[in-house]
KOLGU-557100 format. One record per residue: residue number from 1; residue in one letter; y, x, z of N, C-alpha, C in turn. Coordinates in steps of 0.02 Angstrom, whole numbers, plus 50000, padded with zeros to 5 digits. Layout:
- NUM  a  Y  X  Z  Y  X  Z  Y  X  Z
...
//
This chain:
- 1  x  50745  49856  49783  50701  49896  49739  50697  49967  49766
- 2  x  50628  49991  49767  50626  50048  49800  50605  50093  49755
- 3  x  50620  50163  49718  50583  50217  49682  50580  50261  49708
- 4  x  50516  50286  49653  50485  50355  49708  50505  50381  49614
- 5  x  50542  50480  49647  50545  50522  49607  50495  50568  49613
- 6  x  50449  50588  49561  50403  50602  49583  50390  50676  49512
- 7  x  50354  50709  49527  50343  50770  49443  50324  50844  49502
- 8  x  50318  50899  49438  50280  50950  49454  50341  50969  49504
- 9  x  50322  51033  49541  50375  51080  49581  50435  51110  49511
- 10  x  50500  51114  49534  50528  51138  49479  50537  51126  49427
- 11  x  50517  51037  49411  50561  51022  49350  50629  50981  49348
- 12  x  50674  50991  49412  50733  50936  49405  50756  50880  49449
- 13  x  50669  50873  49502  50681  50815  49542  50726  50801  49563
- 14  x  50736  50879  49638  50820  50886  49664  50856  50854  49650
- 15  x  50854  50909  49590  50944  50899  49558  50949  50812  49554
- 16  x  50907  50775  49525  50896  50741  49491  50951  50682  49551
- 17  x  50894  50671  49595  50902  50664  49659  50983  50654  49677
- 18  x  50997  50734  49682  51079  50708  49728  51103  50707  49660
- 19  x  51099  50700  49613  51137  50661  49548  51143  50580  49578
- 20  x  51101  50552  49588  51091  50480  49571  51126  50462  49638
- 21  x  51119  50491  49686  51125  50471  49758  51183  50533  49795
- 22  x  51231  50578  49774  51289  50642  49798  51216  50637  49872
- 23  x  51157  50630  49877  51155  50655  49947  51132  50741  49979
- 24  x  51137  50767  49922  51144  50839  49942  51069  50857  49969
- 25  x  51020  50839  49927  50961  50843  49950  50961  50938  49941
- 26  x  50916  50957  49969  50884  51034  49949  50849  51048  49892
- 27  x  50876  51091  49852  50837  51106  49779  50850  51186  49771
- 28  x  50780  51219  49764  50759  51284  49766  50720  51298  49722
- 29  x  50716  51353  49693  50674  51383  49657  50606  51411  49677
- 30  x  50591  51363  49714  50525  51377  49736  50478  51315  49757
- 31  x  50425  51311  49753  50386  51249  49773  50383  51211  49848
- 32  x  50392  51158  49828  50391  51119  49905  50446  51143  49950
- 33  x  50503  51123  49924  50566  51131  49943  50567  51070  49977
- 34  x  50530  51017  49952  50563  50946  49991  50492  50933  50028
- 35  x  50467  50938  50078  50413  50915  50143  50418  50859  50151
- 36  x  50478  50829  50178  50477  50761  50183  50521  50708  50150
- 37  x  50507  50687  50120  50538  50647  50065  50630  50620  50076
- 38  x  50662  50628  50059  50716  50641  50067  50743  50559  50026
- 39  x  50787  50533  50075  50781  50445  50040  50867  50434  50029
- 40  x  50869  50414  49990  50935  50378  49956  50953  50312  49957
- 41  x  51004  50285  49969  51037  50220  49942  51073  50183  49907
- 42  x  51077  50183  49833  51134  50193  49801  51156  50120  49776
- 43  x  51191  50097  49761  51223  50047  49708  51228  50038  49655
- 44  x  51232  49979  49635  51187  49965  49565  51281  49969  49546
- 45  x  51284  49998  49483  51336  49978  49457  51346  49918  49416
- 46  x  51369  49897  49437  51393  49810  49409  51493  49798  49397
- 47  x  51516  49829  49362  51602  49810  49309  51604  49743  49341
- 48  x  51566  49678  49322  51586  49628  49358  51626  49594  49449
- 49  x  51566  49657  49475  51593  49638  49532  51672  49638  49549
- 50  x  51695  49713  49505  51758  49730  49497  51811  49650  49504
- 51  x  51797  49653  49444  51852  49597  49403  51817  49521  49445
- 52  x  51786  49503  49481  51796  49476  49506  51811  49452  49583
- 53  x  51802  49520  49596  51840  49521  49652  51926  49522  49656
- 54  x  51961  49561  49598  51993  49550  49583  52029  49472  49570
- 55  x  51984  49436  49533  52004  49364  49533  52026  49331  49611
- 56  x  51968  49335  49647  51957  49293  49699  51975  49340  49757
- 57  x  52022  49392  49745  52062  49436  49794  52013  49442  49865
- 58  x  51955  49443  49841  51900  49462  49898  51909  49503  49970
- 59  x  51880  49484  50021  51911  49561  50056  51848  49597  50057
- 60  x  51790  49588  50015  51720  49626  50030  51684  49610  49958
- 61  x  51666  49689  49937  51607  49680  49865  51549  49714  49892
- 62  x  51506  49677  49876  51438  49709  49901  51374  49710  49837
- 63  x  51387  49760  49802  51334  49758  49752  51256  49766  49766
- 64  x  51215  49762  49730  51143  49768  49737  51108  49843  49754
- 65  x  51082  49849  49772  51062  49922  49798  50996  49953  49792
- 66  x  50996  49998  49773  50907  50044  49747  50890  50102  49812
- 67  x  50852  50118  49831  50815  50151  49885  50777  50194  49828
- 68  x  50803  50269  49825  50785  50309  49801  50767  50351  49843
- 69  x  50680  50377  49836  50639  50410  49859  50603  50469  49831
- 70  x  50645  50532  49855  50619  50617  49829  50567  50633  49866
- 71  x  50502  50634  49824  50454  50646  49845  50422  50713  49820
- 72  x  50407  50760  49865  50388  50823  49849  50354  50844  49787
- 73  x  50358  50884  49759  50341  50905  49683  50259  50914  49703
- 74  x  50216  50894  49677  50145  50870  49656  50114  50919  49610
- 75  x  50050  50948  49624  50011  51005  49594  49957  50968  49588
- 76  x  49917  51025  49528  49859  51005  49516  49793  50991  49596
- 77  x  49758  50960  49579  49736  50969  49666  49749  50917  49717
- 78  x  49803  50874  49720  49877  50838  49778  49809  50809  49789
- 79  x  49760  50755  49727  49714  50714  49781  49675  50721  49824
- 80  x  49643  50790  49818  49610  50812  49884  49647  50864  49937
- 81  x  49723  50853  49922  49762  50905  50002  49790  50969  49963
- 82  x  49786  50980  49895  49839  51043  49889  49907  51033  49892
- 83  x  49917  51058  49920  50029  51078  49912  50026  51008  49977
- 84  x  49989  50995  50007  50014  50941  50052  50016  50874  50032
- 85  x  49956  50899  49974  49955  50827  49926  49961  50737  49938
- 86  x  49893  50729  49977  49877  50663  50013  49950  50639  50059
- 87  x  49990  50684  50089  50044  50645  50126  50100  50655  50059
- 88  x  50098  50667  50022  50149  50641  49968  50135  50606  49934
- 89  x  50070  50598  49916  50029  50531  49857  50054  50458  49925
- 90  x  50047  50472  49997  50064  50410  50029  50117  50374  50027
- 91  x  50159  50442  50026  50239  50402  50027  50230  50380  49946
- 92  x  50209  50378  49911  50211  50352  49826  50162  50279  49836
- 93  x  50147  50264  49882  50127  50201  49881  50169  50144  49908
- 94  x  50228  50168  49940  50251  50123  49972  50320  50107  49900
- 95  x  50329  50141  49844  50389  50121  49816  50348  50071  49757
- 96  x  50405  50037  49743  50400  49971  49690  50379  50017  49615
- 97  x  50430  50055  49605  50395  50113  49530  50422  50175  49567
- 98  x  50390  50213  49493  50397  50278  49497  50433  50306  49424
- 99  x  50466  50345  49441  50530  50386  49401  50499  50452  49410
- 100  x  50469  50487  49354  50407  50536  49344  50438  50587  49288
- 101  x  50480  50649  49320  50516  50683  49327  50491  50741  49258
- 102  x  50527  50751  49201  50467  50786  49154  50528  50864  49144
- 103  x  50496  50922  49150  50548  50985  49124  50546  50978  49035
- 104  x  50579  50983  49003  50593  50973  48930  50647  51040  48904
- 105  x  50639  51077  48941  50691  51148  48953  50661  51202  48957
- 106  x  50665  51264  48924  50659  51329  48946  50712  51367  48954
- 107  x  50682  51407  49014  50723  51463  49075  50703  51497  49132
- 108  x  50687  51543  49097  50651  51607  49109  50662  51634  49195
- 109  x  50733  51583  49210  50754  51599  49299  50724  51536  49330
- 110  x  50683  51499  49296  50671  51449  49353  50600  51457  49324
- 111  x  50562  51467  49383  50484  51466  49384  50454  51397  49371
- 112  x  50414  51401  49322  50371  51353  49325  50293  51360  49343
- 113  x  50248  51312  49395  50203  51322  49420  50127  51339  49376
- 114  x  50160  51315  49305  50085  51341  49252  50112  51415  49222
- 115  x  50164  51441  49233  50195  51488  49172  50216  51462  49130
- 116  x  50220  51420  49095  50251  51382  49028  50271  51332  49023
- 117  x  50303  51320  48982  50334  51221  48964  50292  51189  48920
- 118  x  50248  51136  48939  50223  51083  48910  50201  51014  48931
- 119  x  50274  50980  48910  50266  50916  48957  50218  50861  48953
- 120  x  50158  50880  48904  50108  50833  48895  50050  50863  48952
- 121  x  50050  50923  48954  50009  50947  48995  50041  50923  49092
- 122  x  50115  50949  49097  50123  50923  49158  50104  50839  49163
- 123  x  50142  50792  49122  50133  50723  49127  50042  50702  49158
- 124  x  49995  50748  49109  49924  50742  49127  49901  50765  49200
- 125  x  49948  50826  49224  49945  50845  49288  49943  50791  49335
- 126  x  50003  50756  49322  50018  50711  49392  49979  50644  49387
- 127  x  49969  50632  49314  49921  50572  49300  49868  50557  49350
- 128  x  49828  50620  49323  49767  50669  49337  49753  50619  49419
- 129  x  49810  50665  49458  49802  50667  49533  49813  50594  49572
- 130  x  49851  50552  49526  49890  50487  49555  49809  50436  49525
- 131  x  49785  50453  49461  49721  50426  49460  49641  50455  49503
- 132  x  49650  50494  49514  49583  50542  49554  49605  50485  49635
- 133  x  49661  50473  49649  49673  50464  49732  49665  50386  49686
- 134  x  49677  50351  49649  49661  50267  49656  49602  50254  49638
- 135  x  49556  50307  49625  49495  50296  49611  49461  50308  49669
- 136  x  49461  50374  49715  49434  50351  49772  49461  50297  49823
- 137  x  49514  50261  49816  49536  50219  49846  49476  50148  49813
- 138  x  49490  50135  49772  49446  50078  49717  49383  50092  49741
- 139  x  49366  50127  49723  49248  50152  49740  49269  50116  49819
- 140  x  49293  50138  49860  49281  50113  49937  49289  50021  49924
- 141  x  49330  50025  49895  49343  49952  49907  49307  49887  49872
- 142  x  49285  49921  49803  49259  49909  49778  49152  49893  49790
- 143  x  49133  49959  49807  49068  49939  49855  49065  49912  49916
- 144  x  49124  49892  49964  49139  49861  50030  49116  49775  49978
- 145  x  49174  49758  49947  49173  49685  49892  49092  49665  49873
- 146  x  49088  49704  49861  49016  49699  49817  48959  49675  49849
- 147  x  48958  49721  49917  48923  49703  49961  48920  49636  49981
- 148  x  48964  49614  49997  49000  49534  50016  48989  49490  49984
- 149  x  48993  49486  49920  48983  49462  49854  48913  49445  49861
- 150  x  48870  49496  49866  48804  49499  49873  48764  49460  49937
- 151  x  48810  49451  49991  48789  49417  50021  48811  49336  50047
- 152  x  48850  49330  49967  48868  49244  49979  48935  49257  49974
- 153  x  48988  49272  49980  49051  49280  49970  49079  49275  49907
- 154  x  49086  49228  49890  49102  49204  49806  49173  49220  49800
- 155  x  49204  49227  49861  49307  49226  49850  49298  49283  49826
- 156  x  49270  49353  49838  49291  49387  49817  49262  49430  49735
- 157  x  49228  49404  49695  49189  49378  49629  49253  49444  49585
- 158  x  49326  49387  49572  49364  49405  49533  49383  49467  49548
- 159  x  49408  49487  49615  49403  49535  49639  49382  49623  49615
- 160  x  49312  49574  49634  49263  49657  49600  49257  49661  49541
- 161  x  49279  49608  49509  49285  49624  49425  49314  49652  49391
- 162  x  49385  49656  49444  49438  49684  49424  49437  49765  49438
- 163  x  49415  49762  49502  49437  49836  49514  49379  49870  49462
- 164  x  49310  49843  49456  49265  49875  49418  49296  49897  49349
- 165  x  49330  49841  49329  49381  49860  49250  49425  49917  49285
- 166  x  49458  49929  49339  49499  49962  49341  49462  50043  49347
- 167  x  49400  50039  49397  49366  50102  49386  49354  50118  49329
- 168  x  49332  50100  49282  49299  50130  49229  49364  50161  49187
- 169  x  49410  50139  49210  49491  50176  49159  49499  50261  49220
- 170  x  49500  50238  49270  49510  50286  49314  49467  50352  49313
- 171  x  49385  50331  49285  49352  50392  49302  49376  50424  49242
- 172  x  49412  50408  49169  49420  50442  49114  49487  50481  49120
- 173  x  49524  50463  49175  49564  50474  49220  49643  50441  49176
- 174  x  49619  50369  49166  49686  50339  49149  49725  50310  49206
- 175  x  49773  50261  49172  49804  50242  49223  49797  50146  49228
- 176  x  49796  50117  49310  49784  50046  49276  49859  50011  49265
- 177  x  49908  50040  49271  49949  50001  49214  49942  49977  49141
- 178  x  49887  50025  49115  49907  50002  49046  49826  49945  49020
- 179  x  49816  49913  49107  49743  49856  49098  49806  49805  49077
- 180  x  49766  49763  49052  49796  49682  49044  49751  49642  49094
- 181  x  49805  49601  49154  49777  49578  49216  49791  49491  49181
- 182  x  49748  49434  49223  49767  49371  49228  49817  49376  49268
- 183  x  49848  49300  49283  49898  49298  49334  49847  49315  49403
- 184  x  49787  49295  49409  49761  49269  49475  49762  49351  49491
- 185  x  49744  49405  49435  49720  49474  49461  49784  49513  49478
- 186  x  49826  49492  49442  49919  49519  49455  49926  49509  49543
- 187  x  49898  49445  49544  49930  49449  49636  49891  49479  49677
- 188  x  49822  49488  49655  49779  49533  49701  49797  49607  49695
- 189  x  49817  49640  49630  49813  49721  49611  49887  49721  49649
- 190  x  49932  49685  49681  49966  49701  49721  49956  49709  49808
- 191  x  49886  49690  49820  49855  49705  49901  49845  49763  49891
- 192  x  49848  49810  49833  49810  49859  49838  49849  49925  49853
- 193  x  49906  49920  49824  49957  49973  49817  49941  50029  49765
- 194  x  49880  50023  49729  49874  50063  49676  49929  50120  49653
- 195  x  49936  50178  49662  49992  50249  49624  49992  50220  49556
- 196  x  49944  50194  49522  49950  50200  49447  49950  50130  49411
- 197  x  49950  50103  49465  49973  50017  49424  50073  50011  49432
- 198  x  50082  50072  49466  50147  50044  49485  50214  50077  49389
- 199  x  50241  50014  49405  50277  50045  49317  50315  50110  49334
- 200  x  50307  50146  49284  50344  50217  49285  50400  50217  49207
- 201  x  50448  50271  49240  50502  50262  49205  50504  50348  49207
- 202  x  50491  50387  49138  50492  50455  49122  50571  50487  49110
- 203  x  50579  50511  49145  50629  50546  49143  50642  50626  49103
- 204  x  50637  50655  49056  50644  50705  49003  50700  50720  49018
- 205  x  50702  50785  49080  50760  50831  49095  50760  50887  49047
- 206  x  50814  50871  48990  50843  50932  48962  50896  50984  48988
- 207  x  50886  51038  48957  50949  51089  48951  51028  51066  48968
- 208  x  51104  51089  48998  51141  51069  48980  51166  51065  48913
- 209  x  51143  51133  48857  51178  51136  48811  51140  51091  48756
- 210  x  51077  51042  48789  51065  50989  48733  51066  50946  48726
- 211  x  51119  50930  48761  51164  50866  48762  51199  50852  48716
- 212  x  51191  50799  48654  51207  50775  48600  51189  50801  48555
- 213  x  51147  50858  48559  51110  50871  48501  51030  50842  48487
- 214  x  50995  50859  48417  50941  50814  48411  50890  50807  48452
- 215  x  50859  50783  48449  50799  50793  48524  50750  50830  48496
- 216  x  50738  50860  48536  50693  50943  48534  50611  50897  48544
- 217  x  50570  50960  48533  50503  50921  48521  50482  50908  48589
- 218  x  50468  50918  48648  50485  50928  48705  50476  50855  48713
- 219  x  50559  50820  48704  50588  50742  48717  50518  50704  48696
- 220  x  50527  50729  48599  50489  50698  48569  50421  50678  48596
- 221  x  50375  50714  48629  50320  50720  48665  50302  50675  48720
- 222  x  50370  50670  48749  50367  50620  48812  50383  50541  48801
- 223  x  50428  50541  48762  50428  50485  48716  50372  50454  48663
- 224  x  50325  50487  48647  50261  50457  48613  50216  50445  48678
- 225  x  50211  50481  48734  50177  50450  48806  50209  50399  48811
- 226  x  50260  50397  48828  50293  50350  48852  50282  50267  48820
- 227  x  50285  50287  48770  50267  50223  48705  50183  50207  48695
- 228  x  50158  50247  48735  50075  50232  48731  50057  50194  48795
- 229  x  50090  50211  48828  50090  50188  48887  50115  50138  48925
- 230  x  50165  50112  48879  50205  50050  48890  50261  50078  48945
- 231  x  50281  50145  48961  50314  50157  48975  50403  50175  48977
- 232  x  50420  50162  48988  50503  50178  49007  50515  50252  48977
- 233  x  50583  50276  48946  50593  50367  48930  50673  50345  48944
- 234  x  50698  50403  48993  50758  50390  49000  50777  50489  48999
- 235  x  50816  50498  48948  50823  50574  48936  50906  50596  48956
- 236  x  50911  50653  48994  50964  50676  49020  50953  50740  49059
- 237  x  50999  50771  49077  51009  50802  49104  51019  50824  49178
- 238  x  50960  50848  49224  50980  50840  49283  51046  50875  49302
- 239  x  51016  50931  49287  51101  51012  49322  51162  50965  49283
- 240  x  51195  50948  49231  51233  50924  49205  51253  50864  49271
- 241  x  51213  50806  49265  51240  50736  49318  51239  50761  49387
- 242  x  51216  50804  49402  51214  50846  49451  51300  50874  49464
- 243  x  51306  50906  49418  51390  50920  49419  51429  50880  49404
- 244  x  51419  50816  49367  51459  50775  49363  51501  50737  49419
- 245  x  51428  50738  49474  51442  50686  49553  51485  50742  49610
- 246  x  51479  50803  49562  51538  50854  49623  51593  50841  49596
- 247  x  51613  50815  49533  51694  50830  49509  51724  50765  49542
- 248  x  51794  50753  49557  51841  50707  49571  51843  50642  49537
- 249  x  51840  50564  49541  51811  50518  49471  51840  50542  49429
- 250  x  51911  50563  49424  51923  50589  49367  51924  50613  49308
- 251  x  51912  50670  49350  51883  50754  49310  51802  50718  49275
- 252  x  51760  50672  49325  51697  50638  49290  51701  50607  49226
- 253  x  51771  50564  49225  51762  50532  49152  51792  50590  49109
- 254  x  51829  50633  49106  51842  50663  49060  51815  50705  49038
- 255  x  51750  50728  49073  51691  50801  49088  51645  50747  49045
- 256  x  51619  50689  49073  51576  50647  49014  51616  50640  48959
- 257  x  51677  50622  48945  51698  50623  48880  51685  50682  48846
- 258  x  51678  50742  48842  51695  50807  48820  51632  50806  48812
- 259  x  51577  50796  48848  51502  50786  48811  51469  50742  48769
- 260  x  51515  50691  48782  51493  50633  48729  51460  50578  48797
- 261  x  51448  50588  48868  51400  50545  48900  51418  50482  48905
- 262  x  51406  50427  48882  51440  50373  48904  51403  50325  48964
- 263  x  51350  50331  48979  51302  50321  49047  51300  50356  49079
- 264  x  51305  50362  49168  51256  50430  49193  51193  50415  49208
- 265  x  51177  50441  49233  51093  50458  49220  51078  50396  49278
- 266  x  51124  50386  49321  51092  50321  49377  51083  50259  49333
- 267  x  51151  50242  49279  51175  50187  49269  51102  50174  49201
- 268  x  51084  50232  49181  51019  50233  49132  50982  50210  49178
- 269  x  50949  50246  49238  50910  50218  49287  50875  50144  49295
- 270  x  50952  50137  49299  50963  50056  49354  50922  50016  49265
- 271  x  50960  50037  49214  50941  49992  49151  50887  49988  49140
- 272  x  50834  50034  49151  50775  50060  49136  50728  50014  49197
- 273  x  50746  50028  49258  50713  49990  49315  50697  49912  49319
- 274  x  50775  49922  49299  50795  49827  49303  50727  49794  49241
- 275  x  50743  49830  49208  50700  49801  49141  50634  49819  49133
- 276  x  50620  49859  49171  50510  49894  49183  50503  49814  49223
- 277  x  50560  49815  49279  50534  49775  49317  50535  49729  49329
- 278  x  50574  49685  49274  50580  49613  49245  50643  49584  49301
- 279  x  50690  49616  49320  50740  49597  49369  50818  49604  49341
- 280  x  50857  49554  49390  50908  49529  49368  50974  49531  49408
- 281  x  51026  49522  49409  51080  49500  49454  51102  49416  49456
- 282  x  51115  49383  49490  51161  49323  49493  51211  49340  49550
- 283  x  51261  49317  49545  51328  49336  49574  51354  49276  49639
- 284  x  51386  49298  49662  51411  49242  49722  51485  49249  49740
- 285  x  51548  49227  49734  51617  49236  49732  51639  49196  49785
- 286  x  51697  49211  49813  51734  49192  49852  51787  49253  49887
- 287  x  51830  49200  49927  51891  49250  49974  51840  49321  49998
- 288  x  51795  49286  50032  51764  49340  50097  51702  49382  50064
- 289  x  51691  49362  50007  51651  49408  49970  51605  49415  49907
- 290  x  51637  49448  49858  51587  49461  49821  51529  49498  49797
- 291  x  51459  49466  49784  51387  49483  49788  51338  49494  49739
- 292  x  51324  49534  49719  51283  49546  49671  51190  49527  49721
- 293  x  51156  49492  49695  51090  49464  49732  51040  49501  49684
- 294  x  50969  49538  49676  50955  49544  49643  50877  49496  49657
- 295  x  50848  49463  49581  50810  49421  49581  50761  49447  49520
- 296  x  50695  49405  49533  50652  49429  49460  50672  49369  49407
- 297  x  50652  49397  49349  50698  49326  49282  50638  49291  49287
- 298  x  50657  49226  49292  50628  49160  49287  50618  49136  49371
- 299  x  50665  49161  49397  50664  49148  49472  50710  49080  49470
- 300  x  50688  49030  49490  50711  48934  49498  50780  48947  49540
- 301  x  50810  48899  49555  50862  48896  49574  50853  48900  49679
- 302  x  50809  48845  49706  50795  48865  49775  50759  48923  49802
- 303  x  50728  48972  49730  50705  49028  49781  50772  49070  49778
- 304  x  50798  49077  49719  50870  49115  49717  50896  49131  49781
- 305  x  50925  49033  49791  50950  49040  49838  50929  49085  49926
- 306  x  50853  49083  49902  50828  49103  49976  50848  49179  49998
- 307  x  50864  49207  49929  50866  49287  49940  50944  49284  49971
- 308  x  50969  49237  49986  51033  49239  50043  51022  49214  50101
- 309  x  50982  49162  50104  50961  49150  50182  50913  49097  50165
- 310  x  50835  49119  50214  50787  49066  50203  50813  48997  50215
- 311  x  50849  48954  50235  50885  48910  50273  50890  48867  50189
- 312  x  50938  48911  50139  50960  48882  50087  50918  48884  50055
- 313  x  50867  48902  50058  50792  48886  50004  50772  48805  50031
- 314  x  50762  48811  50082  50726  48754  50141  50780  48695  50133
- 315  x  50821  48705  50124  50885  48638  50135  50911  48620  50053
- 316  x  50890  48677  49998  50908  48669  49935  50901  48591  49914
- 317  x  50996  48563  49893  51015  48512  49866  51029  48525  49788
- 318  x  51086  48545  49773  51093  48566  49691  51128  48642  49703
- 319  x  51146  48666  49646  51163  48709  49631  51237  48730  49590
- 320  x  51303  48739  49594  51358  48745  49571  51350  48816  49497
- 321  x  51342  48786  49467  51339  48860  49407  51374  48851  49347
- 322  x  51407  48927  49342  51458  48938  49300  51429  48998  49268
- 323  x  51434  49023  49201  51399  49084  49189  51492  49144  49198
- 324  x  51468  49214  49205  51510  49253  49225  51555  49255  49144
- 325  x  51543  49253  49089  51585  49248  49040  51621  49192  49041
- 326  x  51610  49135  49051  51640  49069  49040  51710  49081  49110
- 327  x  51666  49087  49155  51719  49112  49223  51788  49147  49206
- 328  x  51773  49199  49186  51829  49248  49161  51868  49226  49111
- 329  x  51831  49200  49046  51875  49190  48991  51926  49103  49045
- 330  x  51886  49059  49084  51941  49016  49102  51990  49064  49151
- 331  x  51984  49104  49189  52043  49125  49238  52025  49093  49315
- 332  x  52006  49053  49318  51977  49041  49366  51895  48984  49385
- 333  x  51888  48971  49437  51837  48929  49427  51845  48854  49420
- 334  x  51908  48846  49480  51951  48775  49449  51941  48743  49360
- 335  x  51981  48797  49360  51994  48788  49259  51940  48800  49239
- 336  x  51897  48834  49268  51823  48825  49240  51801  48760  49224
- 337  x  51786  48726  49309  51759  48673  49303  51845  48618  49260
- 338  x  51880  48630  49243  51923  48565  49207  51876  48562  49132
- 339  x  51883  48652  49138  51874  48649  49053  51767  48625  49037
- 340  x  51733  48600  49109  51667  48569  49104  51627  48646  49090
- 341  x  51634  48701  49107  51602  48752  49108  51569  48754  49167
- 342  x  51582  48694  49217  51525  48717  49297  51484  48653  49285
- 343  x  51397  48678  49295  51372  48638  49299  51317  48627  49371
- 344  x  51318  48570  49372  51256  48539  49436  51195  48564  49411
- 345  x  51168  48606  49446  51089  48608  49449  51050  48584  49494
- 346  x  50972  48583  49466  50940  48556  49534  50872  48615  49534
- 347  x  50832  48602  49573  50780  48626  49600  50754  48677  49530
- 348  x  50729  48643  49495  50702  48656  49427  50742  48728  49371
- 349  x  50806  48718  49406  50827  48766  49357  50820  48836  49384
- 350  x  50804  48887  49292  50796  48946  49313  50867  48985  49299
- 351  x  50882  49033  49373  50940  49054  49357  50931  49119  49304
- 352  x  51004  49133  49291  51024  49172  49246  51069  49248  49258
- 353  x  51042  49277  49228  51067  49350  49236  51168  49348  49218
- 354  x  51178  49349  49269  51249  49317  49266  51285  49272  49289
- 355  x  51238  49237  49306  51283  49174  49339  51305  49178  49423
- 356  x  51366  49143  49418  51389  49138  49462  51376  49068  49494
- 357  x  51349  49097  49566  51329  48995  49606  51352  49004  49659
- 358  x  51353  48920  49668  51383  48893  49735  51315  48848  49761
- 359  x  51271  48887  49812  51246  48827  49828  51262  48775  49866
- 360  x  51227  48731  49835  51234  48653  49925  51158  48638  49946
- 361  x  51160  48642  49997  51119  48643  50036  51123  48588  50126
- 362  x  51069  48567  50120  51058  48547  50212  51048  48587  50265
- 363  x  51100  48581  50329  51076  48618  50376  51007  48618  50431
//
């Protein structure tokens, strides 16, 4: 899974940034601090892998991993070339979503690019520019179709229907996430790379000192977008998780205790992502290693398998499955399977957020 962090100059990205990922990105009080997108790799946190590596005295855990992408702070303008616009709207086409960075804070030492705080107005900013660039993307592609269409080309019919629905949201300058697609138009609006079909997950960077207190109108604001939009609101604090990832683990849990944090802002992330984006874990145990795989839900049992090696998709016989609660409460998988907690699957079955498999397979 790949995200793009994306919002005005100066509301948090940075910080935001080497919060999620310690990679010590550059964050300044001034615009276009980041030129070229500055990329992360982080790990999904998964407790399970723990304890079962533990069980199965592993000599290797390898959890699931997110590709986090800081992409330069975005001005009014980006679709036709201000602030260096067009090469930052590009790199925003290549990530799976976008994590759309909102200031929810006043402070008089950090400049903001309008003079003031109003995160309905920024949110419209970046809208604005991520719809202006998929609309001239759409019109091209869209009268290229048409043409074709017009001269006998019936494949592409559904096509222009779609993007035509999608222009007419764009010139009012919405976004086409919030169209309702068929399945057939779901697999095409993915040739496209659309900025604004991709799911976004709002991020409402507060203050440190408003942390556990009520949510200021600010939050409130981004959270009624968010809910109009079928969007994601994940609220925290950048400067705060920001200092959290310099202290010792230690000093971390006891610095979140003293605030009340019981998530950091990645582990919100990952919850928020996983779930925009309909995705899952299934697990894989043994001596030499345990694996966190990540899959979309309602993924069958032989494609599962493929996301470990095309070989075991292609050779898929049955499937060994135990769910990760049943595992643990027996102590092992042995006593698993005595106590009839492992079962045979075949082709047909959809795996489960949790389970632990063994495939069998032909070479």
């Amino acid at each position: 899974m790949k995200i793009g962090v994306v919002g005005l100059p100066n509301v948090g990205k940075s910080s935001l940034f080497n919060a999620i990922t310690e990679a010590g990105a550059e964050s300044a009080n001034y615009p276009f601090c980041t030129i070229e997108p500055n990329v992360g790799i982080v790990d999904v946190p998964d407790e399970r892998l723990q304890v079962l590596g533990k069980m199965y005295n592993t000599q290797k855990i390898t959890p699931a991993s997110i590709e986090f992408v800081d992409i330069a702070g975005l001005v009014a303008g980006a679709s036709h070339g201000e602030g260096l616009g067009n090469k930052f709207l590009s790199h925003i086409r290549e990530v799976d979503a976008i994590v759309h960075v909102v200031r929810c804070f006043d402070n008089d030492k950090i400049i903001h690019v309008s003079g003031s705080i109003d995160p309905k107005r920024d949110i419209e900013v970046i809208n604005t520019e991520l719809a202006l660039a998929d609309l001239e993307q759409v019109t091209k592609i869209l009268d290229k179709n048409a043409k074709l269409v017009k001269t006998g080309d019936k494949s592409l019919i559904t096509s222009v229907n779609m993007l035509a629905k999608i222009k007419e949201v764009l010139e009012v300058g919405g976004q086409a996430r919030t169209l309702e697609y068929t399945e057939e138009e779901q697999k095409l609006l993915k040739n496209f790379s659309l900025l604004t079909a991709k799911p976004v997950i709002y991020v409402a960077n507060i203050a440190e000192d408003e942390i556990g207190k009520p949510e200021c109108d600010y939050v409130k604001t981004v959270k009624e977008i968010g809910a109009s939009e079928g969007a994601k609101v994940v609220v925290l604090s950048a400067k705060i998780e920001e200092e959290i990832v310099a202290l010792d683990p230690e000093e971390r849990d006891m610095f979140k205790e003293e605030l009340g944090i019981t998530e950091s802002g990645l582990e919100k992330l990952v919850v928020a992502g996983y779930d925009l984006l309909g995705l899952m874990s299934y697990l894989t145990a043994g001596e030499k290693e345990v694996r966190a795989w990540t899959i979309t839900k309602g993924t069958k049992a032989p494609q599962a398998a493929g996301k470990i090696h095309t070989d075991f998709e292609k050779g898929f016989i049955k499937a060994e499955i135990v769910s990760y609660d049943d595992l643990i409460e027996a102590g092992s998988f042995v006593k698993a399977k005595e106590k009839g907690k492992v079962r045979m699957e075949g082709k047909e079955y959809v795996v489960q957020d949790g389970d632990v498999v063994l495939f069998r397979f032909n070479n």
